[in-house]
N, C-alpha and C positions, 0 to 999 in steps of 0.2 A: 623643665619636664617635656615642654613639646617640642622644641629640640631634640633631644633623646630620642624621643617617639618617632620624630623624621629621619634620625640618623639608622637607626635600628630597621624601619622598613627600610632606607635605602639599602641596607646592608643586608636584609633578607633579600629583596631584590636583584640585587647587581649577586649574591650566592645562586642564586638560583638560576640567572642569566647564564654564569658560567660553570654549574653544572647541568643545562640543557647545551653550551658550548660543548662541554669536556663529552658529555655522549653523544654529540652529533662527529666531533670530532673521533671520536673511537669507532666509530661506524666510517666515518668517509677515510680514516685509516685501512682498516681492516679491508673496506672493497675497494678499494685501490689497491691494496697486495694480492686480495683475489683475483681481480680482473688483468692483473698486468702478468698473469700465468694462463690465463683461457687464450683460446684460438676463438678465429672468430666463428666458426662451428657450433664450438661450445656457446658464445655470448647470443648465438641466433637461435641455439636449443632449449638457453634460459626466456626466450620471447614465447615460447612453445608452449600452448595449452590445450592438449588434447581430451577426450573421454577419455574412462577408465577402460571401455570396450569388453576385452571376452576375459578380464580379470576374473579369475575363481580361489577363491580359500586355499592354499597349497602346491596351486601352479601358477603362481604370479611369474616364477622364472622364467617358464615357457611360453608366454606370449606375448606375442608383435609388441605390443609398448613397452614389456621388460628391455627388450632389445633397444628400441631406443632411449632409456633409461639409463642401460648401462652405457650408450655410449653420448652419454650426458645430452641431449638431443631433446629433453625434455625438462621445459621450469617447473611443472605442476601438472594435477592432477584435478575432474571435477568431477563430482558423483557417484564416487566409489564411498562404502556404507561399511561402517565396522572397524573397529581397534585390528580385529587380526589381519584383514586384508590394507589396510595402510600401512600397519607394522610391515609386515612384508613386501611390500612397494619401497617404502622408507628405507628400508635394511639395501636393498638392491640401490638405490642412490647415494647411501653415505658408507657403502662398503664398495660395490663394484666398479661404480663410475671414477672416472679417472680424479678427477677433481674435488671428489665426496658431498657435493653441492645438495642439501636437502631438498625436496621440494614441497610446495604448498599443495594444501587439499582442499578442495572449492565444492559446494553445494548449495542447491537453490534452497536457503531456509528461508523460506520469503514470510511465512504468519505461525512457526511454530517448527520444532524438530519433529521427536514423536508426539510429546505434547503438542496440539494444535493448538490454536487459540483461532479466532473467526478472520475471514478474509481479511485482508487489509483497509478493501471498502469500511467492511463490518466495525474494523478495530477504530478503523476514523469517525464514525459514528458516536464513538464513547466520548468524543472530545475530553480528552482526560489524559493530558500527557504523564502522567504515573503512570500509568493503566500502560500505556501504550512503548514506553523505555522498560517499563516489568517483564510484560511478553518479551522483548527482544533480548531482554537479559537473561531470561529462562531457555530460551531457546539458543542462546549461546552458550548456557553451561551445559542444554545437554548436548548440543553439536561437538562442543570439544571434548566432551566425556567421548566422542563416537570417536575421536581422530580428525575431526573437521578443524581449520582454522581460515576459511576465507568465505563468506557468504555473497550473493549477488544480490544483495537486498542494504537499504532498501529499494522499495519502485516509486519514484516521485512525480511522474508524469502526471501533469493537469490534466484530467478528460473531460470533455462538455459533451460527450458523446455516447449513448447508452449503446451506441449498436455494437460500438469496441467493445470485445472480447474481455481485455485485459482491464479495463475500466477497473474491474474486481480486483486489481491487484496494486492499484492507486490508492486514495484520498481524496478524491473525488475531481470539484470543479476549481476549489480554491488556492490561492497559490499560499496567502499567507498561512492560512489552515495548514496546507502542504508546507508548509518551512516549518511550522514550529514540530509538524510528526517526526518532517525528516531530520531534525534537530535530535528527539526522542530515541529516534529509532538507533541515529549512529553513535549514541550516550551509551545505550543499553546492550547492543553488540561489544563495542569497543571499549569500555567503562573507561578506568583511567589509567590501566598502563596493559597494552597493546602482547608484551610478552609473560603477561600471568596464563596459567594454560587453560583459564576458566573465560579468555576474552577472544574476539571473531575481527579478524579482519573484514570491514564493512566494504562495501561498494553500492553506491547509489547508479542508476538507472532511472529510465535510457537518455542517454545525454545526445541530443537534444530534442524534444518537444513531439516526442513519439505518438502521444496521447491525444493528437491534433491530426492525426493521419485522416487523408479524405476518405468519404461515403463511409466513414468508424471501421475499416478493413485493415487488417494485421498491414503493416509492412508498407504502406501504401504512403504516398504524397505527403510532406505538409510546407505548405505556401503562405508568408504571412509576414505583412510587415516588421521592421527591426522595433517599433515601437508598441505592439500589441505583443513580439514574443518577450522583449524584457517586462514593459507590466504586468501580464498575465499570465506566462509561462514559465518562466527563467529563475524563479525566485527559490522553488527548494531546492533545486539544484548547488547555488550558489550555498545556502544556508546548510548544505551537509558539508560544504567544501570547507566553511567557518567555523563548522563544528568539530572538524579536523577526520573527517571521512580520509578511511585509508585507501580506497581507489573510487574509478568511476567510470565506468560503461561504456561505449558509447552506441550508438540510439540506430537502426535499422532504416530508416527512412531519410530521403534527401532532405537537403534544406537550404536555398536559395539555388536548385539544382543543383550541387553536389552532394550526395550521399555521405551522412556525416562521419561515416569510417573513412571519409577523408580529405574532411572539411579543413582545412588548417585554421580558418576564423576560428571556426569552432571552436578545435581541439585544443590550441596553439593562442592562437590570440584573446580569446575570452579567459576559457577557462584555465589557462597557464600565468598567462603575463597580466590580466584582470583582474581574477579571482586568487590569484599566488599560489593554485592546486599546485602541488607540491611529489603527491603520492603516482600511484601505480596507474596507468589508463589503458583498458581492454580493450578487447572486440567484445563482440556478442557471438553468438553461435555464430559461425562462415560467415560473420558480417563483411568481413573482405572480402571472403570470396563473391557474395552475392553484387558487389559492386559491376562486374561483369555481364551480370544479365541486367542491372542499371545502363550498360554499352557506355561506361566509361574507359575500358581494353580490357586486355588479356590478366592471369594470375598474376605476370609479373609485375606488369604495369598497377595495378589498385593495388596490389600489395609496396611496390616503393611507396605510391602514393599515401596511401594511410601511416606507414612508414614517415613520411616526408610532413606528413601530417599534424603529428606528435602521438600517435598510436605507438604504446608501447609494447603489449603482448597479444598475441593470436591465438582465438580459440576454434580450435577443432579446426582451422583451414588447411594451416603448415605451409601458407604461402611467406610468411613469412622466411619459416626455417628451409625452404625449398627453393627462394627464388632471391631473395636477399644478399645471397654470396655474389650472385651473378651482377646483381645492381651495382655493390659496392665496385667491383672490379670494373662494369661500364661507368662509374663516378654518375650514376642517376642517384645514388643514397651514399650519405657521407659515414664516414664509419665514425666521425663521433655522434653522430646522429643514433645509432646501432648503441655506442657507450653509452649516450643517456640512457634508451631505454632498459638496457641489462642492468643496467644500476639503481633503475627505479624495484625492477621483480629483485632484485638483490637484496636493496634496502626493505622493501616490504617484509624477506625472509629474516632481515637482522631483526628490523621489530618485534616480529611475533615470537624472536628469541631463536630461531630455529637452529642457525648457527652452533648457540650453546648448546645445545641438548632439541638434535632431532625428532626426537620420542617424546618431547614434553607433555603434547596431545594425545598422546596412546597410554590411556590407563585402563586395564581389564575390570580394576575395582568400581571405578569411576562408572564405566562402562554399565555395571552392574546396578548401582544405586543410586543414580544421580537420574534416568532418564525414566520417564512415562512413571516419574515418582508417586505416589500420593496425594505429597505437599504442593507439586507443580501441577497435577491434575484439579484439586482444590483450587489454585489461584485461577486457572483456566475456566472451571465452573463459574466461579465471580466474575473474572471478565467479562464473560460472553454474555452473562445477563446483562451486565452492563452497556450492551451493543446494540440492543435489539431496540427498534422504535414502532412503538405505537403508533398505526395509522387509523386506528378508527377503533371508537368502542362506545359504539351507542347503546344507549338504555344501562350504561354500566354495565356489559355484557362481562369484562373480567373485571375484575378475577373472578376463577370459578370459587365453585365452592369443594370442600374435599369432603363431599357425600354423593347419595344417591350412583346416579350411571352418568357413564359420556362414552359416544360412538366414536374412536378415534377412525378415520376413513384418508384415506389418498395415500397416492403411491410413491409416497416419500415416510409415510408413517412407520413402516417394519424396512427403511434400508439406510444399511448401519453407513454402508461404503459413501456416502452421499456426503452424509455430514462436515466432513472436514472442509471442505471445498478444493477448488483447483490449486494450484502449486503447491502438494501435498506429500512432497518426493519420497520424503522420509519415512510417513507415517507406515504403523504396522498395522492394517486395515483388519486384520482378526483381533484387535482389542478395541475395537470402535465399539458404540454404541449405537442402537435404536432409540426411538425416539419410543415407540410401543413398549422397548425395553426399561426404557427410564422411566414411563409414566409407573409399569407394574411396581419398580422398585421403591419409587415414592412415592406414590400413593391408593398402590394396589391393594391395600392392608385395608384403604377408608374407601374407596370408589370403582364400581364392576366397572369392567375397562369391556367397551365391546369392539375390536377389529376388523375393517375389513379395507379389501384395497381399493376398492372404487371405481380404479380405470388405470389404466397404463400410464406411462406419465406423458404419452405423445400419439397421438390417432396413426403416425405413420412409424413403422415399426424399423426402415431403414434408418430415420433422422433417429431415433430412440437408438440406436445401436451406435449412432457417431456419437452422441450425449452421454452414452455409456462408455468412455475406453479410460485406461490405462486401471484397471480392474476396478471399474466403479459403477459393475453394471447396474441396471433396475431390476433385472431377474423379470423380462417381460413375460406377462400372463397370456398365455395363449385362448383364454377362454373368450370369449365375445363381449362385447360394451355392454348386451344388456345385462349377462349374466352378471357381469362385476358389478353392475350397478344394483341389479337386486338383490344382490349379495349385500350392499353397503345401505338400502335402505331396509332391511330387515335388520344392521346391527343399529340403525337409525330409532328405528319404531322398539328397540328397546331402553332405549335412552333419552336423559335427561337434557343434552344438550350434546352438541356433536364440534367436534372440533376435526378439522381438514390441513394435512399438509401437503402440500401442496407449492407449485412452479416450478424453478428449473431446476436442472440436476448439478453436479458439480462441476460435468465439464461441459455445460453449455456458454458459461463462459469460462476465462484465462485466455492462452495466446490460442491463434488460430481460430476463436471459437465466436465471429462476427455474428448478430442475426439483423435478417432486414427488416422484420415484423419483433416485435419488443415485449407483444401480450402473454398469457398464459394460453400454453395451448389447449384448443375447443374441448379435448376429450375431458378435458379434467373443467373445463367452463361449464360444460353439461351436466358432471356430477353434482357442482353445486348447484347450477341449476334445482337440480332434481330433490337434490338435499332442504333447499328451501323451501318449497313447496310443502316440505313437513310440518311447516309453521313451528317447529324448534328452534333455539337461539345456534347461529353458525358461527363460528368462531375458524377466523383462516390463519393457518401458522404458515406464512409467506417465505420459502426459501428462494433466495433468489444471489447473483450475483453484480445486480447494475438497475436500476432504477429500472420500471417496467412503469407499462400503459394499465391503468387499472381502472380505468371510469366506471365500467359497467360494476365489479366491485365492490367500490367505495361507494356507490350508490345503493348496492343488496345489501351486503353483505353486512352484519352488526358490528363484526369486530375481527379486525385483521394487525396481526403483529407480524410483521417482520424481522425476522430471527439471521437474515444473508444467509451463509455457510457458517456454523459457529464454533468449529472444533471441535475436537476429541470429546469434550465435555459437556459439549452442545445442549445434548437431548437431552442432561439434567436442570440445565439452566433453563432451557424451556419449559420445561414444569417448574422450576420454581419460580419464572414470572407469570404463566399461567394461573400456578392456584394462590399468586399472593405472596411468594415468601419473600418476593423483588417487587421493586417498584418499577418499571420500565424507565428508565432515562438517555435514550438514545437519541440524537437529532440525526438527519439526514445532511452526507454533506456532496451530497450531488441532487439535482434539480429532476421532480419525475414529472413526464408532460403527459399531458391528455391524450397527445397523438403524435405518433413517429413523425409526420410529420412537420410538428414545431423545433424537431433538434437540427443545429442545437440551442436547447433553453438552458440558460442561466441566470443568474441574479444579478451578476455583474457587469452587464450590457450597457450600453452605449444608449441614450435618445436618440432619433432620427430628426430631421431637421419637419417631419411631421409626426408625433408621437401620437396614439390614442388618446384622446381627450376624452371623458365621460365614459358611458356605458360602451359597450360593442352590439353592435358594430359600425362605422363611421368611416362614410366612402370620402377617400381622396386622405386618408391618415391611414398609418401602420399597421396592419391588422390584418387574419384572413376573413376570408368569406364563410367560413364552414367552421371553425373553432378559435375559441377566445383564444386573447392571447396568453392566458394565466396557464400555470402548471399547475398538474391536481395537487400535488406537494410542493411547497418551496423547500428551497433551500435553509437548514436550520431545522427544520422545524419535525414535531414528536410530539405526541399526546403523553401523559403522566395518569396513575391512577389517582392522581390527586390535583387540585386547581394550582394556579401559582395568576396572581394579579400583581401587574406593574402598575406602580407609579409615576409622576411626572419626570421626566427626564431635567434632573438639574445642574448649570453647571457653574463652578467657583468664578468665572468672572465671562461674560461676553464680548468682553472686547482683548484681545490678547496681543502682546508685541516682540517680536525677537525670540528670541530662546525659553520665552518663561514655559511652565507647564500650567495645562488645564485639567480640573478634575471635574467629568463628570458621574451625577453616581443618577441613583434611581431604588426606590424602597421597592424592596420585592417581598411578598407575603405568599403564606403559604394558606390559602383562604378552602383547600379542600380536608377529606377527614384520615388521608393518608401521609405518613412519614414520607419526603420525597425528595430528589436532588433534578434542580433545574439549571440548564447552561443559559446564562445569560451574556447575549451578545452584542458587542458595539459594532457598529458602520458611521461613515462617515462619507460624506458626499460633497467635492469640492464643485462651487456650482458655476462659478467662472474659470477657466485655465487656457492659456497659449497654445492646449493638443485639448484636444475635446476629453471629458472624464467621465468614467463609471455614473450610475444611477445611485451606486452602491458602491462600498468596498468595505468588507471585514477588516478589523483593525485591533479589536482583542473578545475576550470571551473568558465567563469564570464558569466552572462548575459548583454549585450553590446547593447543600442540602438542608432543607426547614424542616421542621415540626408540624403540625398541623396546627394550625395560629398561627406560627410563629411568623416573624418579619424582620427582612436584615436589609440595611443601607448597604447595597454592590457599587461601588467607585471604579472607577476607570482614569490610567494615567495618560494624557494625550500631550504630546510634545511633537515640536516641528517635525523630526522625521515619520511621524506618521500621516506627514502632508506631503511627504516627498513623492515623485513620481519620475520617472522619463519622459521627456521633452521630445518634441521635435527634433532637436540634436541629440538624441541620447544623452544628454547632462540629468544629473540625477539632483533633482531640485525640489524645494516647494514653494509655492509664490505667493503673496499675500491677496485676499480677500475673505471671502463669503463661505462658512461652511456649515452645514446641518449635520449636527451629531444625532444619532439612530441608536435608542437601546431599545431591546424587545427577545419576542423566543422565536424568531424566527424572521427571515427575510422580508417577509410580507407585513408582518404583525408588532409594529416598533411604534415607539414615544420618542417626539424629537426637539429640540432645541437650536437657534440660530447661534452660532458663535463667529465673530469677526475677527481675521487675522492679519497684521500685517509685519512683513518686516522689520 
């Protein structure tokens, strides 16, 4: 019988090998008859990815990209929105161009289509890889219901940097945290076969280590040894690569002095011959062209180069399709160099089916019932609660209760355009929600709702107007601070309890959007100010986009939840954790410090060969003069409206050899009087090694929900590779000694046990 049993997988096996042969085979067929019919025009027009530009409903013919369309001069298309205007794009490619070559349609769905769901920050937050493959899978069915099939997402950059803009468009500080989303994210795009019309061709970004750029400035420097960027950076990169991500970015910033649009280590030797990337590899917006003010030479030059690179397609530059022809003929770029790449945007267009049936993504009907559904607005509501963390809630200040009054106040309270947060491309900003809006509908019926705005969302009314663009103004109030505030404390003094939202706006951060100072700004710190002094319970609905400085605060304030950017459905979710109908269980998975000037702070840091010993402060060891070295939050960690107590951390054997695995677990109870789910997290701390190691490193995490009493044994499976690291020589090893296994709710706050390892 077991025989049999071996014969029969062999023979599922070795079927399946070669029907993944016979369709790889049918594809390197097929573009091998295509391409041995192109000019090398056309194979430089298939590298070509421009905007949509002055595209409109009906006169796609007549403008400048039609033209180059028809004369095959272009692979694809990004940012153009709608079944009828890609139909009619599409039609002009596979009717008029000489070769009928479909092209691709690309946009930035970075945390939702019209459906939002909460920043990317936000969604890492939920640590809940369900949660997190759902969104992206909902946001791939409504993309393709639009005509969409290639998205720029995900963003996997590690940031330790709150001042970075786009921090909010990561997963924070950790890498393995960041491998299992970016794992999630390119499942839930790209589910299991790539040409159903209901799946996204994924792309992860920015490849490489964007999110390390110096002083947290868009576009700026990152410098850093080859063994800090593989253990600490490098890791979700590679895991969307394993995940079978259909292409991958590359990243705006140099790296080892070369700008990595055209790094060949990079592009070429890591992630080609390394990692076995196989798929399609971009630019970023004029990432070539910008090589030039890098003063690495002219268009032609950084474009062979990233060319020479293993850069396969150009967006929006056209240095490519512009200077290319000229390289090949001076023999600076080989033309089979030019054939991989056209064969890679080729093969990406066989996948997604295109080939067969140009139009498989243009459905009117689809179009109609699939997007800003009910049922996707619904799952979006549940996410988003799911996101939000609890930074403070003393005296039991929530949940409220759904009686009496509350004063909703701040100038994020009545604007709908906010909520979504930055990379929002898609959304239709006239079906958003308020947050004022949501309270009236759910629980206007039980609780007088009293409005007022309280103050601008920023003392200087130019920075408020950069904070406002791409139509997401604040609708700033030209009345006076004090006005607005008397205004918000008379809707104060009619009420029970006052709830503030309050911080930044949507686009204070994403790209472009650095700040030097990380607080809430004054005007809105004086509201509450002012609001306290009422001696009523204050309650802060925290929008924000990156870990912010909140000492003073966490110190006032009773109760502050953190909601990020939360989507479409946002401001429902917030009342429904406000009055109770959710439990918060959100951990934070980036690091908030006391003071800008601690970043960057992490968890995962380094001893110094003088660490802080005891209390602070302690002259002649690690530490400043003016502020501890703690963060007001660590990393992990989230309040519950319910208790959860750990047990001792125990493990199936302390002394461990070779290959075996170790189980550690640890009883977890749910010792408060609410229904609740708690993440509970391992680290692990190798305390001898050949390269110096972490204090810390993340190594797995459950999401855990109890009963009130209730108590469950959480187990954890640890085996050598999660001892493995990068060496000194980049050998990817792990060596035998001494390790401290870490379970707890958060970075700071863990039960540990000795476990010994060797060889």
């Amino acid at each position: 019988m077991k025989s049999f049993i071996k014969r029969l997988v062999l023979a599922f096996a070795f079927l399946c090998v070669n029907t993944l042969y016979a369709q790889h085979s049918k594809m390197d067929l097929f573009i091998n008859q295509l391409m041995a019919k192109m000019t090398l025009e056309e194979k430089l027009g298939q590298l070509n990815l421009p905007s949509s530009g002055d595209i409109v409903t009906g006169s796609a013919e007549s403008s400048d990209i039609a033209k180059k369309i028809v004369a095959g001069k272009v692979g694809g298309l990004f940012n153009i929105k709608s079944v009828a205007k890609i139909k009619e794009v599409q039609k002009l490619a596979v009717e008029k161009s000489r070769l009928k070559i479909p092209l691709m349609f690309g946009m930035d769905v970075i945390h939702g289509y019209e459906t939002l769901f909460p920043i990317p920050l936000g969604m890492s937050a939920t640590w809940d890889m369900h949660l997190i493959e759902r969104s992206a899978r909902i946001a791939a069915n409504e993309a393709t219901a639009d005509g969409i099939n290639w998205t720029f997402s995900p963003m996997v950059d590690v940031s330790r940097d709150p001042r970075w803009g786009r921090i909010s468009e990561g997963n924070g500080e950790d890498a393995f945290l960041g491998a299992q989303i970016a794992k999630a994210m390119v499942k839930g795009y790209q589910g299991d076969d790539l040409s159903k019309n209901n799946t996204l061709l994924s792309c992860v970004k920015h490849y490489a280590l964007y999110g390390a750029s110096e002083a947290g400035r868009d576009y700026g420097t990152t410098d850093m040894s080859r063994v800090r960027m593989f253990n600490e950076y490098m890791l979700p990169y590679k895991a969307a690569v394993e995940a079978g991500v259909g292409s991958v970015m590359a990243s705006f910033n140099e790296i080892d002095g070369l700008p990595a649009h055209g790094n060949k280590w990079l592009l070429t030797d890591v992630l080609k011959k390394q990692w076995g990337f196989k798929g399609l590899l971009v630019s970023d917006y004029t990432g070539v062209n910008e090589m030039i003010a890098h003063g690495v030479g002219d268009l032609k030059t950084v474009s062979a180069l990233s060319m020479n690179a293993g850069l396969d397609m150009d967006m929006v530059g056209e240095g490519f399709l512009t200077t290319l022809g000229e390289s090949v003929k001076d023999k600076k770029v080989s033309i089979a160099r030019i054939n991989e790449a056209c064969r890679k945007v080729l093969e990406a267009k066989y996948k997604l089916g295109l080939f067969d049936d140009p139009f498989r993504y243009i459905n009117e009907n689809r179009a109609k019932t699939e997007i800003f559904s009910e049922t996707n607005r619904k799952e979006a509501r549940s996410i988003a609660a799911q996101s939000f963390v609890l930074l403070k809630n003393a005296n039991k200040t929530l949940p409220l209760k759904k009686s009496g009054s509350i004063a909703l106040i701040g100038p994020l309270a009545d604007n709908k355009e906010n909520m979504g947060g930055t990379w929002s491309v898609a959304a239709n900003l006239s079906k958003a929600t308020s947050l004022l809006q949501a309270f009236r509908e759910t629980i206007g019926d039980k609780v007088a709702i009293h409005y007022a705005k309280g103050s601008n969302l920023h003392e200087d009314a130019k920075f408020e107007e950069r904070a406002g663009m791409f139509g997401k103004s604040l609708k700033r109030d030209n009345r006076t601070d004090e006005q607005l505030l008397n205004e918000a404390l008379e809707a104060a003094a009619k009420s029970d309890v006052i709830v503030v939202a309050g911080g930044e706006s949507a686009e204070m951060t994403g790209e472009a959007s650095s700040r030097a100072q990380i607080d809430i700004p004054s005007v809105q710190k004086n509201l509450i100010k002012a609001l306290l002094k009422t001696g009523k319970p204050v309650v802060l609905v925290l929008f924000t986009g990156r870990p912010l400085t909140l000492n003073w605060e966490n110190e006032n304030i009773p109760a502050i939840l953190n909601v990020w950017f939360p989507g479409s459905e946002g401001p429902y979710a917030i009342a429904d954790v406000l009055f109770g109908d959710v439990n918060p269980s959100g951990k934070l998975t980036a690091t908030f410090p006391q003071h800008v000037g601690q970043v960057p702070l992490f968890y995962n840091h380094k001893n110094t060969g003088r660490p802080l010993r005891g209390p602070w402060f302690q002259k002649f060891q690690s530490n400043y003069l003016d502020v501890s070295n703690e963060p007001l939050y660590p990393f992990g960690y989230g309040l519950s409206y319910t208790n959860f107590s750990y047990g001792n951390v125990e493990l199936s054997t302390t002394k461990a050899k070779g290959n075996q695995t170790v189980t550690a677990s640890v009883m977890l109870t749910n010792s408060g009087l609410y229904q609740g789910k708690e993440t509970v997290q391992l680290y692990i701390r190798d305390l001898v090694g050949s390269s110096t190691r972490p204090v810390l490193e993340l190594k797995g995490f459950q999401k855990v929900s109890l009963a009130p009493g209730e108590s469950k044994k959480v187990s954890f499976t640890i085996t050598p590779e999660d001892l493995k690291f990068y060496n000194y020589d980049l050998k990817f090893d792990w060596e035998s000694g001494d390790f401290d296994i870490f379970i707890g709710t958060d970075a700071q706050t863990l039960k540990s046990a000795r476990l010994n390892w060797n060889k």
